[in-house]
C-alpha positions in Angstrom: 0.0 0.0 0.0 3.0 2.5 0.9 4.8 1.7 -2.0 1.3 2.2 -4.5 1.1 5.6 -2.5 4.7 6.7 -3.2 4.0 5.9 -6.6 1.5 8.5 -6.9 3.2 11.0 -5.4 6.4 10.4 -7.4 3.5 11.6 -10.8 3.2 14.7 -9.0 6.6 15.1 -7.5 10.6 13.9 -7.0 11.7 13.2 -3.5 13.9 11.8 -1.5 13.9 8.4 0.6 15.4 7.7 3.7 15.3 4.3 5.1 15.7 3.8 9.1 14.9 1.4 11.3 16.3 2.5 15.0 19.3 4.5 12.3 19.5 6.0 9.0 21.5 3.9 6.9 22.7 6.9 4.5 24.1 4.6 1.8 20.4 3.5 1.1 19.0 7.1 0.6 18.1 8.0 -2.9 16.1 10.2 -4.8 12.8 8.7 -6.3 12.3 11.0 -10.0 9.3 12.4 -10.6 7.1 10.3 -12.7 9.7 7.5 -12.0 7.7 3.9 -10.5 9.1 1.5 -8.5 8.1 -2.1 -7.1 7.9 -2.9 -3.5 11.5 -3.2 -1.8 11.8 -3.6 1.9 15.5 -2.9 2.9 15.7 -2.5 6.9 14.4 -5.0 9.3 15.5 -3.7 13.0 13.1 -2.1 15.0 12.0 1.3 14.8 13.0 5.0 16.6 11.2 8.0 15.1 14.3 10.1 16.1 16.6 8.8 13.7 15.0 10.1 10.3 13.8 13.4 12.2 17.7 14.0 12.9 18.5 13.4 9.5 15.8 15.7 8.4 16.5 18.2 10.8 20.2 18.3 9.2 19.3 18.9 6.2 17.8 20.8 4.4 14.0 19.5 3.7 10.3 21.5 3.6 9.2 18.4 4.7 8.6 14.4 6.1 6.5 11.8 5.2 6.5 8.8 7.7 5.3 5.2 6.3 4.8 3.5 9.2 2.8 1.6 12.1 3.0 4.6 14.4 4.4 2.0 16.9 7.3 3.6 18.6 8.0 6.0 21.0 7.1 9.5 20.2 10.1 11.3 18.4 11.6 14.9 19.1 10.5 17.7 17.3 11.0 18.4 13.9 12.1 21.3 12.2 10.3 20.9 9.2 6.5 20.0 8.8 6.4 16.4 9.4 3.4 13.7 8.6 2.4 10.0 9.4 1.2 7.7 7.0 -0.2 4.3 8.1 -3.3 1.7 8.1 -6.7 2.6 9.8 -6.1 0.2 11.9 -3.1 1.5 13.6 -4.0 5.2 13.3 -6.9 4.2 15.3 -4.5 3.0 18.3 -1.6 4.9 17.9 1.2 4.5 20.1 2.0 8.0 21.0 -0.8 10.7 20.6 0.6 14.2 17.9 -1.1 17.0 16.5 0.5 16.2 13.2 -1.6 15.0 10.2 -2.3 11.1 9.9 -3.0 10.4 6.6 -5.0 6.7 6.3 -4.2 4.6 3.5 -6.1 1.7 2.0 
């Protein structure tokens, strides 16, 4: 479903990818081209700590986050840059942290 979604976005948009798990591991970052698809590739298996990608972010130099994910980890520290949650209805509706971020649901 995440991967159908970043497809759509990539016809509207190029952006960049950052795979974490509980770290960002920077040689697996890469630029997904606008109008550019790509099929389903899972490359990070540890568990999961929302700080890592909003430090990387928050180096950076990004308007923005997108966050694919089951929304079950720890709250992270604030971002610099607007930052948003994507994940199922069933784990938006029991998050494990509460945020006044968006949510965005996807089927």
């Amino acid at each position: 479903m995440f991967f159908a979604e970043l497809n759509k976005l990539s016809n509207l948009a190029e952006f960049t990818v950052i795979p974490f798990d509980t770290r960002v591991d920077e040689s697996l970052v890469y630029t997904w081209k606008k109008g550019e698809n790509r099929k389903v590739e899972r490359v990070m298996y540890g568990g999961t700590c929302f700080d890592a990608p909003t430090e990387y972010v928050n180096k950076g130099k990004f308007d923005g986050h997108i966050l694919l994910t089951d929304l079950m980890a720890p709250k992270p520290k604030a971002s610099k840059c607007q930052r948003m949650w994507m994940t199922t209805a069933y784990y938006a509706q029991r998050p494990y942290f509460q945020t006044n971020e968006r949510i965005v649901v996807v089927d």
